[in-house]
N, C-alpha and C positions, 0 to 999 in steps of 0.2 A: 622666769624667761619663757615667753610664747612657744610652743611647741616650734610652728614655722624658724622662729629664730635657731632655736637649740639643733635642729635638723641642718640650718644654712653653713652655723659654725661649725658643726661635725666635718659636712662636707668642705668648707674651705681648709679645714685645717687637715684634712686625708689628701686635698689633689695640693696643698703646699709642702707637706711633709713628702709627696711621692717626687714631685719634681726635685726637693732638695735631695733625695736620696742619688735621682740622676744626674745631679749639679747642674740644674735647672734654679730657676727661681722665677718669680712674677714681683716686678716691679710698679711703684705708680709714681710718674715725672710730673713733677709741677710743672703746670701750666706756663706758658711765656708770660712773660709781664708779671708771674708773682715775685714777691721780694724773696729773694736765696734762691732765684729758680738757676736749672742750672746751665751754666755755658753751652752755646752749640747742642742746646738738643736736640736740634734734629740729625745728629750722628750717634745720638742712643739709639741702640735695637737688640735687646734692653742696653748691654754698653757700651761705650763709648768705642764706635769702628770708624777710626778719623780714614780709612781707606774705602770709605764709600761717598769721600771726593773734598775730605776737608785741607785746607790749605793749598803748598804748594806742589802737593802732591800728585795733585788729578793732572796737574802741567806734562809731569814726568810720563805718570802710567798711557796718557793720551799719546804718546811716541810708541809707548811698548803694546798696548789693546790692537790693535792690527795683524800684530805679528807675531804673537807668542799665546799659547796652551796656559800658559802661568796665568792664574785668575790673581783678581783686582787682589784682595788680601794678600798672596805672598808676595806681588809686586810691593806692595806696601812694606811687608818685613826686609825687601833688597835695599828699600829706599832708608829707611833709617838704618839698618845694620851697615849699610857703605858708610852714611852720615856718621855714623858711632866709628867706623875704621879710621876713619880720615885724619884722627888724630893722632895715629900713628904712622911711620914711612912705611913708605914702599908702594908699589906698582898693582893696581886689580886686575884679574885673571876671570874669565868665563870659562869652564872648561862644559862642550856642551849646549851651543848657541842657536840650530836649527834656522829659522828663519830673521835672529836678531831682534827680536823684540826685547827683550831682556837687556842687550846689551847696548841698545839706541837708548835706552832709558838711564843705564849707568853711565854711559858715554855722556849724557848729557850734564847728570849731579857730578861727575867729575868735572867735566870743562866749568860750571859754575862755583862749585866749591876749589879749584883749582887752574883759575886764568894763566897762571905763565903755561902749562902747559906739561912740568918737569913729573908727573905722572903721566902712566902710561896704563890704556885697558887692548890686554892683550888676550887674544879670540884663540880659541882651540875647538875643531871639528872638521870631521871628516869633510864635511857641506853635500855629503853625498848620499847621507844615511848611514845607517846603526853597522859596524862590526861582527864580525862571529859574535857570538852573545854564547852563555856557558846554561847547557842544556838540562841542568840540574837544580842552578841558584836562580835562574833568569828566566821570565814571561815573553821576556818581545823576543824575536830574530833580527839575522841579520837582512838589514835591507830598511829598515823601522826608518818612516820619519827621513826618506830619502827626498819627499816633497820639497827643496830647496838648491839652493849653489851659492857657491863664494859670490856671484858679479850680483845675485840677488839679494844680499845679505850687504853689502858692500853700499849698494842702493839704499839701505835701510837706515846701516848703522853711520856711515861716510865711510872717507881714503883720508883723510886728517893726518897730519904726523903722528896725533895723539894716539889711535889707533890702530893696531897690528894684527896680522892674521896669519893663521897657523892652520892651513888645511894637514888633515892627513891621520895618521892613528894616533890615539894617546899611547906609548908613552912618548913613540918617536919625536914627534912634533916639541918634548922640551929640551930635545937636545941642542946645547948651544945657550942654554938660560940657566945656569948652575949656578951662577953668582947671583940669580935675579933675587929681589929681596921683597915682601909683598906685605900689602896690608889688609887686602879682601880678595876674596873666592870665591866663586857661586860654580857650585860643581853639578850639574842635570845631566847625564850622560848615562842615567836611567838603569844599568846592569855593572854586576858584579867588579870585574876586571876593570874595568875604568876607571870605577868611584875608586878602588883600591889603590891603584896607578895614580889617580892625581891625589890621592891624600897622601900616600909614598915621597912625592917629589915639591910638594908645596906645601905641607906643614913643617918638614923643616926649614924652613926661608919663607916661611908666615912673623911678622914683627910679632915681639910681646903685647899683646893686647889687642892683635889682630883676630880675622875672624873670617870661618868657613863657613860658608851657607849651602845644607844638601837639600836641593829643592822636592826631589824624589824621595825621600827616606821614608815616610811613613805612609807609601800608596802600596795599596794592596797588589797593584801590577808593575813595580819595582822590588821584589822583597831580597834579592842579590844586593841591592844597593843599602841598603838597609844592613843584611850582615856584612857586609863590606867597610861602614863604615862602622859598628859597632865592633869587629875583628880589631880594626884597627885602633880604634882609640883606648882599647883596653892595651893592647903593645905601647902607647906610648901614656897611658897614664890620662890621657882627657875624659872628659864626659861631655857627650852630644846632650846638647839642652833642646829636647822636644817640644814641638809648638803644634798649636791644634791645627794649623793649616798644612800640616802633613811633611815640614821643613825640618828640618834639624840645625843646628848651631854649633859650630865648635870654636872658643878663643883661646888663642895661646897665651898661657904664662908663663 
């Protein structure tokens, strides 16, 4: 083998052993138009991110990109983790909703996944901004993320039967929904006491095979919410399934 060659393979095979050491890798995609090429690739990068606008998806996130912090990716994980819930009963909860984006977007795959209407997406936040916040577990103060109000959120998401609103502190604002029976959560409410509070009152009246989605859990400027929700699932026996886009999962069984 030619010097030049033996030197080439060295080096490919040093920067592809160093990437897979980082769970990296270097892919080569067949070309369009060869035979076994593969579907939709141009939503490889290298894999397959159907959240960089494949199907019916870019529909939803195009309600929510206006109005919400949530990037394109975990709008993606809300959209099939609702579609995955929907097989079970019960009512979806936003606990944590700020401008509504998030919540125009679920509002929307319910009313399509669910024409009569007999589900309900019911909104919980201040719409005022952030709480005392807990000066030991927690990065943000109170006052975070006051940028909003109810008649502004209400403009976003609609006044529909379908949807309900619940200004005011967690946990006060579930008072009155003890019976309620649920099949999806998305809990962002970013610090300690809250994330704690709605996993307290909505995992038990979470259906079997439903599912909580912590949008905040794996951000370096949430880490309250993060032991908050690891506190808790170890008391009842769950495990948060981590996803790289910094989300966490928890489904009841």
């Amino acid at each position: 083998m030619p010097a030049s060659r033996s030197i080439r393979t060295f080096v490919d095979r040093a920067i592809k052993g160093g990437l897979r050491r980082a769970g990296l890798g270097v892919y080569r995609l067949p070309k369009v138009g060869r035979a076994g090429a593969i579907p939709d690739a141009t939503f490889y990068r290298p894999l397959f991110s159907p959240w960089l606008g494949y199907g019916e998806f870019e529909r939803y996130y195009a309600l929510a990109a206006p109005h919400t912090l949530v990037s394109r990716d975990r709008c993606y994980q809300l959209y099939t983790l609702l579609r995955h819930a929907l097989a079970v009963p019960g009512d979806v909860w936003e606990c944590g909703v700020y401008r509504g984006g998030t919540a125009a977007m679920l509002a929307a795959i319910l009313a399509d996944a669910d024409p009569s209407g007999a589900r309900r997406l019911h909104l919980f936040d201040t719409f005022a901004g952030m709480p005392e916040t807990d000066a030991v577990r927690d990065l943000h103060e109170a006052g975070d993320f006051a940028t909003t109000s109810l008649d502004a959120v209400r403009r976003v998401v609609g006044r529909g039967e379908r949807v309900e609103y619940h200004p005011g502190y967690i946990p006060d604002t579930f008072a009155g929904l003890e019976d309620a029976r649920l099949a999806f959560v998305h809990i962002d409410v970013d610090i300690y006491r809250s994330v704690l509070d709605s996993c307290a009152f909505t995992y038990p009246r979470l259906s079997t095979g439903g599912v909580i989605v912590f949008d905040d859990y794996g951000f370096p400027s949430c880490p309250g919410a993060r032991q908050a929700v690891d506190e808790f699932a170890r008391e009842v026996g769950a495990v948060p399934i981590v996803l790289p886009t910094g989300q966490a999962v928890i489904i009841r069984h």
